[in-house]
Every structure is written in C-alpha cells, then in structure tokens.
C-alpha positions as CSV (number, residue, x, y, z in Angstrom):
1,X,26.9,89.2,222.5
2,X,26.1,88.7,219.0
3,X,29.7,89.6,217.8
4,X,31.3,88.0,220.2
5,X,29.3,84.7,219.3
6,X,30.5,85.5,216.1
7,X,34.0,86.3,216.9
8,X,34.6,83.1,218.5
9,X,32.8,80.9,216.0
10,X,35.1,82.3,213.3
11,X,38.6,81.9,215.1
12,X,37.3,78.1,216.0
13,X,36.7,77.6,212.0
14,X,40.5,78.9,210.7
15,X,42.2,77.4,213.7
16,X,44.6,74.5,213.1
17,X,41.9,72.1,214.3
18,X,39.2,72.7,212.3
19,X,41.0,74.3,209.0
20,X,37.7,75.9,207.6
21,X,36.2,72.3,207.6
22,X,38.6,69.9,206.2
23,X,41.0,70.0,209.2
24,X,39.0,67.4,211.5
25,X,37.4,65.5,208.9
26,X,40.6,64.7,207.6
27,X,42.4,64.0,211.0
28,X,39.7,62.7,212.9
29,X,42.3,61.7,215.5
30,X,43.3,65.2,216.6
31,X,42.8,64.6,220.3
32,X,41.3,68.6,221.5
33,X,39.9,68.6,217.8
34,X,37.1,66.2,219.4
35,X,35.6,68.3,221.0
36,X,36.2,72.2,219.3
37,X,33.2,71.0,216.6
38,X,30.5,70.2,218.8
39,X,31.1,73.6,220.7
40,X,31.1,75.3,217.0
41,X,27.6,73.5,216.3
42,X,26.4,74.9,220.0
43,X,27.9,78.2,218.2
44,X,25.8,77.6,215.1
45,X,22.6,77.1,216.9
46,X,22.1,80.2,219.1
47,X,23.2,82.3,216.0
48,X,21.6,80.5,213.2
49,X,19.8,82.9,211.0
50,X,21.5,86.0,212.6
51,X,25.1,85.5,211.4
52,X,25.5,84.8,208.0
53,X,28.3,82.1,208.6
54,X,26.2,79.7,211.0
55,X,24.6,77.8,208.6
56,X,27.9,76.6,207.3
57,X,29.1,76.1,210.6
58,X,26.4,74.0,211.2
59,X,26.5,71.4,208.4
60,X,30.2,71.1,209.4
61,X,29.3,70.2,212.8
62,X,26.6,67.9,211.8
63,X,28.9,66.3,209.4
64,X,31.4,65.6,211.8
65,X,29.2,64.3,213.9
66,X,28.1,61.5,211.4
67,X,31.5,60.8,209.9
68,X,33.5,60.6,212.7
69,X,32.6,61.1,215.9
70,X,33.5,60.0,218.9
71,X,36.2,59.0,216.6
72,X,38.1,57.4,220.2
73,X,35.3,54.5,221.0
74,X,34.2,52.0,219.5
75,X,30.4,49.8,219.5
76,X,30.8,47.9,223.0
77,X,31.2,51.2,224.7
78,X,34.7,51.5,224.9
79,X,37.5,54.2,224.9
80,X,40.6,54.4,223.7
81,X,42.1,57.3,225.7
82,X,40.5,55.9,228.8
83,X,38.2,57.0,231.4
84,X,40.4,59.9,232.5
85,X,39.7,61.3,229.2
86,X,36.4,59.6,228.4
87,X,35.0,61.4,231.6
88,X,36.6,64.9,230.0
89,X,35.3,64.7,226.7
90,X,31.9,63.5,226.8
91,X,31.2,66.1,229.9
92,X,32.1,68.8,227.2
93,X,29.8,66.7,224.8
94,X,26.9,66.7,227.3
95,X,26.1,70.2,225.3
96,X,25.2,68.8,222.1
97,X,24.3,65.7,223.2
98,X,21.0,67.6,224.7
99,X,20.7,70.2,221.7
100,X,20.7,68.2,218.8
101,X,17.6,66.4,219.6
102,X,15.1,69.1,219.2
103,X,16.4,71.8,217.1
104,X,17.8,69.6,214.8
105,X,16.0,66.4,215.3
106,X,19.1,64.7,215.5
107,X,19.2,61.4,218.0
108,X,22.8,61.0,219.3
109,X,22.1,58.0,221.6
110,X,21.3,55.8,218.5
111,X,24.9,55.2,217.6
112,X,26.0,52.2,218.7
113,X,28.6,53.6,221.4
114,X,25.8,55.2,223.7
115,X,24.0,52.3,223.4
116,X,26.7,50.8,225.5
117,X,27.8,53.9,226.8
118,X,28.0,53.1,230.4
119,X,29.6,49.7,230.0
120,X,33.2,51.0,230.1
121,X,32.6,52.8,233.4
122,X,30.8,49.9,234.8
123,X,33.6,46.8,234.3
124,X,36.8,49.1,234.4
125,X,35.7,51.2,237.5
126,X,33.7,49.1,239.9
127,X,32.7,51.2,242.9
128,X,35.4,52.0,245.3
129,X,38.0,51.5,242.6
130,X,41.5,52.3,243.6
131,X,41.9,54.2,239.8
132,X,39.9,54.3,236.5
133,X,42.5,51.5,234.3
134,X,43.9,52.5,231.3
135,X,45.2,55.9,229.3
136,X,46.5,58.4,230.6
137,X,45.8,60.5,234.2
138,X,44.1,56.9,234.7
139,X,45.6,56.8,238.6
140,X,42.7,58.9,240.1
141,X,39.0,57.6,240.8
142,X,36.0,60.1,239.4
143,X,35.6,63.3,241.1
144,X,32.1,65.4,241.7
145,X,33.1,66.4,238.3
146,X,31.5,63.5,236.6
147,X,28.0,64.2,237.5
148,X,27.8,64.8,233.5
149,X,26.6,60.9,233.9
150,X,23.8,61.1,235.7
151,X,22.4,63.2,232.5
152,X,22.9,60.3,230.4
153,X,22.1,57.5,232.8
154,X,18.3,59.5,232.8
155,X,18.5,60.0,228.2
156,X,20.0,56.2,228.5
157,X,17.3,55.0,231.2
158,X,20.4,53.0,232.5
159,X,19.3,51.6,235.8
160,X,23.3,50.5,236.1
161,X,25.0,53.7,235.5
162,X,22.4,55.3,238.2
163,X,23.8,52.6,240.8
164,X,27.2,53.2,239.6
165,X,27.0,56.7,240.3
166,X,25.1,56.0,243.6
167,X,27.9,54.0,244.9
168,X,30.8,56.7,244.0
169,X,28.5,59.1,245.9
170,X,28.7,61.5,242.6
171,X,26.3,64.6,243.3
172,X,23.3,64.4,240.5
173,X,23.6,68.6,240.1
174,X,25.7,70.1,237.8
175,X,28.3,72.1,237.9
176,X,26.4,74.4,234.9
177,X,23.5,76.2,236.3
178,X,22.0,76.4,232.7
179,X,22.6,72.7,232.0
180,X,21.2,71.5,235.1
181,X,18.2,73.4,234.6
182,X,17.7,71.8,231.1
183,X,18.4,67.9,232.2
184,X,15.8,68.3,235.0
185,X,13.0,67.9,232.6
186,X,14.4,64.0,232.2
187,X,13.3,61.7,235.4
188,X,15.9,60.4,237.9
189,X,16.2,56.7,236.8
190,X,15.9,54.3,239.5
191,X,19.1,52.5,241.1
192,X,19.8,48.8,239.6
193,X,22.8,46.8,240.7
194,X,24.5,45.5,237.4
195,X,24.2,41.7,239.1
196,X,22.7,40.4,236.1
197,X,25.5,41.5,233.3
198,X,28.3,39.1,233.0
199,X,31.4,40.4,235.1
200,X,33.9,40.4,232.4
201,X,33.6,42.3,228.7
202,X,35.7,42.4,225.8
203,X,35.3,45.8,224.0
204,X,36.7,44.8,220.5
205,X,37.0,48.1,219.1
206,X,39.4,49.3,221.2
207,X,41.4,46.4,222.1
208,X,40.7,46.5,225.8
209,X,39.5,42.9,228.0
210,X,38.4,43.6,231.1
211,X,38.1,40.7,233.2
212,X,36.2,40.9,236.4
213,X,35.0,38.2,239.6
214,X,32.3,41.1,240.6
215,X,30.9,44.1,239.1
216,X,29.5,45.4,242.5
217,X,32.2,46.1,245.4
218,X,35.8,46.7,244.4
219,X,37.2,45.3,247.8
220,X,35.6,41.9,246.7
221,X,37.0,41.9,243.7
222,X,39.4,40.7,241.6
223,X,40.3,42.2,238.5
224,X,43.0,41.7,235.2
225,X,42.7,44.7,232.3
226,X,44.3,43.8,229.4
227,X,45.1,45.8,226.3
228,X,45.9,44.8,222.7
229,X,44.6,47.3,220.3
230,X,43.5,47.6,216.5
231,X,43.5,51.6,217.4
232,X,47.5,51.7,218.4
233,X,48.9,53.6,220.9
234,X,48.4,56.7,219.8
235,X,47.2,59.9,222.2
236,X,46.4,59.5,225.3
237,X,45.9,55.6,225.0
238,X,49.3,54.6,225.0
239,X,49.9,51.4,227.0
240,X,51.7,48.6,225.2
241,X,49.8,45.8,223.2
242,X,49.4,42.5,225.9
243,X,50.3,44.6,228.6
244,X,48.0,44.3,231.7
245,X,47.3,46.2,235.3
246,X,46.3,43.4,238.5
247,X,43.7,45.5,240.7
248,X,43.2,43.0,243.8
249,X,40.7,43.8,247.0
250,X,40.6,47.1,246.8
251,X,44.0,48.4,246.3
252,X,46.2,47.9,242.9
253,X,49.1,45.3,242.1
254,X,50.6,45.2,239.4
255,X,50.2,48.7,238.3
256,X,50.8,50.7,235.0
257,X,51.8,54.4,234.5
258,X,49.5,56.7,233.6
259,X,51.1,60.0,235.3
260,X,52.6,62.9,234.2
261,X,54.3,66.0,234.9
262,X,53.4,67.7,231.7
263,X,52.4,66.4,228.5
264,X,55.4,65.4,226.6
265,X,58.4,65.9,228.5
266,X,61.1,63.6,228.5
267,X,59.2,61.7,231.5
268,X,56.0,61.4,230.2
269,X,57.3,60.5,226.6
270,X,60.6,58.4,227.9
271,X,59.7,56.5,230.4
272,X,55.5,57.1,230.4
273,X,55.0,56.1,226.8
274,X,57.6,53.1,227.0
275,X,57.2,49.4,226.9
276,X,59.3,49.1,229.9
277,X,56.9,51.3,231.9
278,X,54.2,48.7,231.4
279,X,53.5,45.3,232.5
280,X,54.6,44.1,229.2
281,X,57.4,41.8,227.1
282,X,60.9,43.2,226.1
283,X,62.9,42.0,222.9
284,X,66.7,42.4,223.6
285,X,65.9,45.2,226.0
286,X,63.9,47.1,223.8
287,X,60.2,47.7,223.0
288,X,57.3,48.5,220.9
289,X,56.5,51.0,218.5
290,X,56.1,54.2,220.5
291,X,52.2,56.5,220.3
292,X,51.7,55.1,216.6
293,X,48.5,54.7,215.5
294,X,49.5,51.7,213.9
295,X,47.6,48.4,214.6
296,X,49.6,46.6,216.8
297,X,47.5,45.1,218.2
298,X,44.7,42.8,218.3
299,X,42.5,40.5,220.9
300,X,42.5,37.4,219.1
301,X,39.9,35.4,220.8
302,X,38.3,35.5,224.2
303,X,36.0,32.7,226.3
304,X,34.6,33.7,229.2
305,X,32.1,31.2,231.3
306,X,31.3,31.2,234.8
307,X,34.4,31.4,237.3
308,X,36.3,31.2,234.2
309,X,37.7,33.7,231.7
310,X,40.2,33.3,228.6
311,X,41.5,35.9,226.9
312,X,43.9,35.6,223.7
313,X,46.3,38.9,222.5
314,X,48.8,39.4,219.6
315,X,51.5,42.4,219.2
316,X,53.5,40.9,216.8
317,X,53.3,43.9,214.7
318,X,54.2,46.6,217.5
319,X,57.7,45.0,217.3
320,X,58.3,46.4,214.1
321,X,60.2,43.0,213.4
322,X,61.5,41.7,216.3
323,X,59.4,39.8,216.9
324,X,57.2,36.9,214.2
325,X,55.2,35.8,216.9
326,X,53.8,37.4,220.2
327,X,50.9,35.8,221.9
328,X,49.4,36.4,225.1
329,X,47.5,34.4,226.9
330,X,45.5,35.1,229.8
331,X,43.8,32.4,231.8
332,X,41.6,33.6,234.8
333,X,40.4,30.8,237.5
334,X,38.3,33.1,239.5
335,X,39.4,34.2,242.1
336,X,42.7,32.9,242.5
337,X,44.6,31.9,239.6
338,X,45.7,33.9,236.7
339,X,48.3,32.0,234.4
340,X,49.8,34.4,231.2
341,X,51.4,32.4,228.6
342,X,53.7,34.2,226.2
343,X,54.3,32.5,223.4
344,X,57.6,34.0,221.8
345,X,59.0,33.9,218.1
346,X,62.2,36.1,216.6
347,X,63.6,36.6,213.4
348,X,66.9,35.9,214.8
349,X,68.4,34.2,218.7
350,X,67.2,37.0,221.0
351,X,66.8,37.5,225.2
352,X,63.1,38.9,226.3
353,X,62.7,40.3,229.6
354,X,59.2,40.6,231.3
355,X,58.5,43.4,233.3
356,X,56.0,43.6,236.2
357,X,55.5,47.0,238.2
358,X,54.4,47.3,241.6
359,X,53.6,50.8,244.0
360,X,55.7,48.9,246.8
361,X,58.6,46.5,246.9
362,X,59.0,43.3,245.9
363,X,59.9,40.1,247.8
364,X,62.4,38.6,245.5
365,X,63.1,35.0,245.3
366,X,65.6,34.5,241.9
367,X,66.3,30.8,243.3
368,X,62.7,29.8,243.4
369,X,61.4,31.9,240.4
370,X,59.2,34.3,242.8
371,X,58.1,37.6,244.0
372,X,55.9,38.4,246.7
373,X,54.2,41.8,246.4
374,X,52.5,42.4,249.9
375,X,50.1,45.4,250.9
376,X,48.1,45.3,253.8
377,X,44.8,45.0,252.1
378,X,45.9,42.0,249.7
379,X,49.0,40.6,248.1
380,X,50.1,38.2,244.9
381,X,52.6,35.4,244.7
382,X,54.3,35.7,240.9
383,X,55.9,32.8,239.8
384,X,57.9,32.5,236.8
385,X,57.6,29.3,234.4
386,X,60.6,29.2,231.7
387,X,62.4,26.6,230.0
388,X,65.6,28.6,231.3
389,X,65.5,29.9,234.8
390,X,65.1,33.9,234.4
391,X,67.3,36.6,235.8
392,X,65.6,38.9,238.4
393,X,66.7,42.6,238.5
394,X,64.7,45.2,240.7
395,X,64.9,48.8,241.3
396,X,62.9,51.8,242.1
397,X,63.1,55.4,240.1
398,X,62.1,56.7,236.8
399,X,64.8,57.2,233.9
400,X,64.6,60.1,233.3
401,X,62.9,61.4,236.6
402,X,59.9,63.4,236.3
403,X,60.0,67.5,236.8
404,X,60.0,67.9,240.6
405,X,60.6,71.6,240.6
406,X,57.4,71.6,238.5
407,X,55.1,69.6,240.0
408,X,56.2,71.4,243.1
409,X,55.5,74.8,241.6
410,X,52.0,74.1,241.2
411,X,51.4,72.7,244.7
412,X,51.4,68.7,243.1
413,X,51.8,65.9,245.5
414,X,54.1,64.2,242.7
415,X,54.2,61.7,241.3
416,X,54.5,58.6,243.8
417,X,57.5,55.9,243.1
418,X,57.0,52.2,241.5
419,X,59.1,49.3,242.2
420,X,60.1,47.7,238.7
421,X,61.5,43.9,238.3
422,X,63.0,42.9,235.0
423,X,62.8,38.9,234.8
424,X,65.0,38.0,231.5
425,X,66.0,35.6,229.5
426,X,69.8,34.6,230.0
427,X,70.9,32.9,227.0
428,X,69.5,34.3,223.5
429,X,66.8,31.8,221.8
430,X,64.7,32.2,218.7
431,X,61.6,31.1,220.8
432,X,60.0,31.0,224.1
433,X,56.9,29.8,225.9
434,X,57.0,31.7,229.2
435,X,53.9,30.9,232.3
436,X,53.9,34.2,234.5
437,X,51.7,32.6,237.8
438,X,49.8,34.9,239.6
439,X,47.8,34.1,243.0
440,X,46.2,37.0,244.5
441,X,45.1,36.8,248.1
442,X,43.2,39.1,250.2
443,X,45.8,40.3,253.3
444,X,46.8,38.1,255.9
445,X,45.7,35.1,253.5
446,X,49.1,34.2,251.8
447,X,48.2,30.7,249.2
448,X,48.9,28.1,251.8
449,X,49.3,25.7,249.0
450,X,52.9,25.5,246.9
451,X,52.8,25.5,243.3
452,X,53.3,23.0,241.9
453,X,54.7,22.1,237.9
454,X,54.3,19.3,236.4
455,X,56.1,18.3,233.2
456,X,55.5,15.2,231.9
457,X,55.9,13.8,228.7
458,X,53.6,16.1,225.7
459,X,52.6,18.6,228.6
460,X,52.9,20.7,231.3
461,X,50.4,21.0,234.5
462,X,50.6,23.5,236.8
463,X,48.4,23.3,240.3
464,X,47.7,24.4,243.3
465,X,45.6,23.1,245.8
466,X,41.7,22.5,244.1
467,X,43.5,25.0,241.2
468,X,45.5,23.2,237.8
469,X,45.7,23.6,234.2
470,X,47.1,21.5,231.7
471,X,48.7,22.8,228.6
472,X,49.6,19.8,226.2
473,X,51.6,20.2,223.8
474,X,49.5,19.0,220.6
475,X,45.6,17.9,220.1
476,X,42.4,20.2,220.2
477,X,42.9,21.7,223.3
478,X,45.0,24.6,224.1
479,X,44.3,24.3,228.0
480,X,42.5,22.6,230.9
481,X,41.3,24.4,233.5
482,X,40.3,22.9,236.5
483,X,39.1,24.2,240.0
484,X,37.7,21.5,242.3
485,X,35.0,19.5,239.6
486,X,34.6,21.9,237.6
487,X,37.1,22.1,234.2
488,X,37.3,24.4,231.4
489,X,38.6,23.6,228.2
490,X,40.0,26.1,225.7
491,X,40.7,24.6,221.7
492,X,43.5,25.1,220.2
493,X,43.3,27.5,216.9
C-alpha cells in the first residue's frame, strides 16, 4: 500500500500540473490543477515520516493552499466556473478540508470564501431551481451527489445551507463510507429559512449580480443573473461581460448556454463560448474576446433596496476596441419590471445587434418592437426602446451543430434546441442608448397594461400600469423608479 502511496504521489508531483512544485503556483488558473494538490497533501499525510518525499509534498500542498487556493472564488462566496463546477471541486476538497484541522492545525473555513461559502448556492439556486446559472454544465439542478454540503453546513454551523439542502431533498450520507464516518462526529445543524438575508447579492470578486424577489421557493420567484467579470472568461466561466439569464416562476426565459458535447469541439468552442450564444450586445455582428482571462469586465455600481434593485456593468474592454463605451444597466421593479439600458460608444459608425435566447419560440412583433416568449408556467413581454426601430431576425439551430452521433453513443438525451432573435441596429451610428423592457408574468397572467413611452423634452418615461421610470437626460439622477408610492432614485456618476 505503502509503494503504491508512493507511486502515485510521485507521478502527481512530475505531472504537467504540478511540475515538481512550481507548475500550480505559477498557473494557479489550471482548472483540474485545483484540485491534484490537495489530493497530494491527503498523499502526504498518511505517508508522512514513512516516505522520504512526503514532507516536501506536504509544504507544497500547504503552500498552495495559502497562496492560491480556491484560486476560482472570490470573498462574498462566489465562483467563477459556476455551481456545476463549484459543486465538483469543493466535493473533492471535502478531503482536506476535514484533515488539515488536526494533523496540521490548519483552519480552512477562516478564509474569507467559506465564510460565505454557502451564499452562492443560496441566491443562484433557490429551491426547485430549474438550473444552477452560470458556467458551464450549469443547465442541471444538484444531484444526490452534492451531499458534500451538508459536511460543511455542520463545520460552517450554517442554519441556511441546512434548509437549502432540506428543500432539494439532498441525502445527508455520503457517498464515501470512510468520509461519512468521519463527518458524523460534527452535529446535524438545525434547518433555518434564509428569510432574513437580503434577496439579491453582488459577489464582486467574480463579477456575478444575482438579483432575486425571494430566496425561499423558486416558483415564486423572480430572478435576473448578470455577469461582468474582473476574472474574464476564461475556463469553465465563459459567459460574456453584461450578458444575463431571466429565470421566471419556476421555469427559465431568457436562457444561456451552458451545454456541451465534449469539451472543446467546434460546438462547445464556436457557438458555446461565443457572444452570440449569450444574452448579450453584438458590434457589427461580432463579439467579445473569447475564454481570455482578461478583465473584461467589471460591476460598476449596484443599489439594491426593498422591491428595488440596480445593478451597473461595463465590457468595454472585452471588445478589444470596438467598442469605447459599454454600459449596462439593469433596473429591477420587483416583480414585474426589469428595464436594461445599454449605453453604446464606437470608435467608428457601427450596427449592434442584441441577442436574447429562449428554449421555445418567440412571438415576434418587428412592427411594435416585441416578443412574447410564452411557457405554460410563466411568460415575458420584451420590448425594444431605440432611437431607430430595430430589425428582428429569429431562428432555431446551432452553427456549427453539436456531435449527435456522440452524444448518441453515450446514451445522452442531447442537447435540447434554443430559439435565438437578433434585434439590430439598421443604419451604422457611433452611439446608442438602447431600453430592452422586460415584464415577466406568471402563466395565464399576460400584463394587461400596454407600455407605454414617453419622450418629452430632456427625458424619457417608460410605464406601465402602477410601474414607470424616468431617465432624464442631465441632473443628479440617473433614473426614477416608481411603483405605486413608492420611488427609487439612482444618481448619476
């Protein structure tokens, strides 16, 4: 057992991803490198004063684990790749997260990620979810394989993460006999509904906003991600900056694309990893910067008060010059108005097109500006606010298609179609200030109010029904917000 300890410790250490110690230190972004150190410290441990090389193995580990690691969140809890992957990797973790506390004396939980560890779960994933968000492999909801949490909702005392897991119905019993064993000796923790948190979070870090109108049942629920990242779009977190997913009800609405055939392939990288994929902004019919790990990105500013949130992005830089100017706005009157104002500057007279994806058809109405995406659980009215009517195209497919023969091979359902709608620009402009309107509604209950716009002299009100907001054109303010008597005001910067 010894040698075979051995024998595996020592191919981990001259492999490409840990280089005898300076490979993962010095590309901390390695995605499987993440997780190959922790397993060499586990390694380390068992053998340590039996094989000559586990002491060294050891410091690596612990070095690692105090320079860079986990290298993909950031201090409000969040994840770069995702939950997909933040569910695989800190499973794996589980390991050393329980080791290094008493041989080594080593507290993981005081960094400041695990100290919001369970937030990401919690605001991107309410229970009954119809997917986990962002990154990729996103599209599915947590399996029995995530009972990993329950051992740190018990190290964590977290009386949220226990609800959380309580509501998904995720089995407290691991699948590791040995590991189950070991986190019985922490108590269950009891149940507490998160009613008290705030239902919207900003985690900085990683660029990501999720904006919420409950934490506790997804069928009540209303809910905008957005994503504008100082981390890129590099591995498995490759969404554009300022795109955004519209989960409404219970059921998703204006969807990204987080699937795969296999990692890489001219789907996955072609049409996956695209700008056009997302629910994002086009310049001349092109895109951002493709998986860099540049900073594209950034979440400007956010206000968030209640029945009201305000969220501020810039991508300026993923255009790699296109573009001098691209801000997104997103203004949320809870639970039924959700206004995105993109604020457009080029170098030189250019079109922009602005894509929305949806898992069924669209209603298309070019003459009035609309679409109508309708499922039977809920539904949302888009309508399009331009200084220039836009030009609607929509179509269904992928370019290039994903490997069916493939997915069939290995007895995958594939990969289900979207519907995609292009709404450009006709005539090229240096700028544009663009309103995309969206009104979700649970099913059966359409807006019965019109929208209405408003523009008057030095500024433009939009309303419907008890719902407006005014956008002047100069002063303090940025917006007004207004929903029956109550208004929101957001200042200008």
């Amino acid at each position: 057992m010894r040698a075979v300890l051995l024998r595996r410790a020592r191919d981990a250490w001259v492999g490409r991803e840990v280089r005898e110690g300076a490979g993962h230190l010095n590309q901390p972004y390695s995605s499987h490198g993440n997780r190959t150190w922790h397993k060499l410290a586990e390694n380390a441990v068992a053998t340590l004063g039996e094989t000559p090389e586990a002491e060294r193995f050891l410091d690596y580990a612990v070095t690692k684990f105090f320079a860079a690691y986990p290298v993909w969140s950031d201090d409000d809890g969040g994840w770069h790749e995702g939950l997909a992957y933040f569910g695989g990797y800190l499973s794996k973790a589980a390991w050393w997260m329980d080791l290094a506390k008493n041989p080594l004396g080593i507290d993981p939980f005081r960094k400041p990620f695990f100290r919001h560890f369970g937030d990401y779960v919690l605001y991107s994933a309410p229970p009954a979810s119809p997917d986990l968000g962002l990154g990729d492999l996103a599209f599915r909801p947590p399996s029995s394989g995530w009972s990993f949490l329950h051992f740190y909702a018990r190290r964590m005392r977290s009386g949220p993460l226990a609800w959380w897991l309580d509501q998904w119905r995720i089995p407290d019993a691991s699948e590791e006999p040995v590991l189950g064993f070991l986190w019985s000796t922490d108590a269950p923790v009891s149940a507490q509904p998160p009613s008290e948190l705030p239902p919207s979070k900003v985690f900085q870090g990683t660029g990501v906003a999720i904006l919420n109108t409950t934490l506790l049942r997804s069928a009540d629920n209303v809910q905008v991600r957005f994503k504008s990242s100082p981390r890129g779009r590099v591995s498995h977190g490759h969404e554009p900056h300022n795109s955004f997913t519209l989960n409404g009800y219970g059921v998703p609405l204006l969807v990204n694309n987080v699937y795969r055939d296999l990692y890489g392939t001219p789907f996955h990288k072609d049409w996956v990893w695209s700008t056009r994929a997302q629910n994002a902004v086009l310049v001349n019919g092109e895109g951002q910067k493709v998986r860099s790990a540049d900073v594209g990105g950034r979440i400007v500013r956010w206000q968030f008060a209640p029945g009201f949130d305000y969220v501020e992005g810039d991508a300026a830089p993923a255009y790699e010059g296109q573009l001098t100017r691209a801000l997104r706005h997103v203004l949320f009157v809870k639970p039924g108005l959700i206004i995105l104002v993109d604020e457009l500057e080029a170098p030189a007279p250019a079109t922009f097109q602005w894509m929305l994806h949806g898992q069924v058809e669209f209603s298309a109405d070019q003459a009035a500006q609309r679409l109508v995406l309708q499922r039977p659980e809920a539904g949302v009215v888009v309508d399009y606010v331009a200084e220039q009517p836009l030009q609607f195209r929509q179509w269904t497919g992928y370019t290039p298609e994903p490997d069916h023969r493939y997915l069939k091979s290995i007895n995958s359902p594939g990969i289900p179609p979207q519907w995609h709608v292009e709404a450009a620009s006709r005539q090229p402009a240096a700028r544009a200030t663009t309103l995309t309107v969206l009104r979700p509604y649970r099913g059966g209950q359409a807006p019965a109010a019109d929208l209405a716009v408003h523009r008057e002299p030095g500024r433009l009100r939009i309303s419907a029904g008890e719902l407006s907001l005014l956008f002047p054109a100069a002063g303090r303010g940025f917006a007004e917000a207004t929903h029956g008597k109550t208004t929101w005001v957001v200042p200008r910067r």
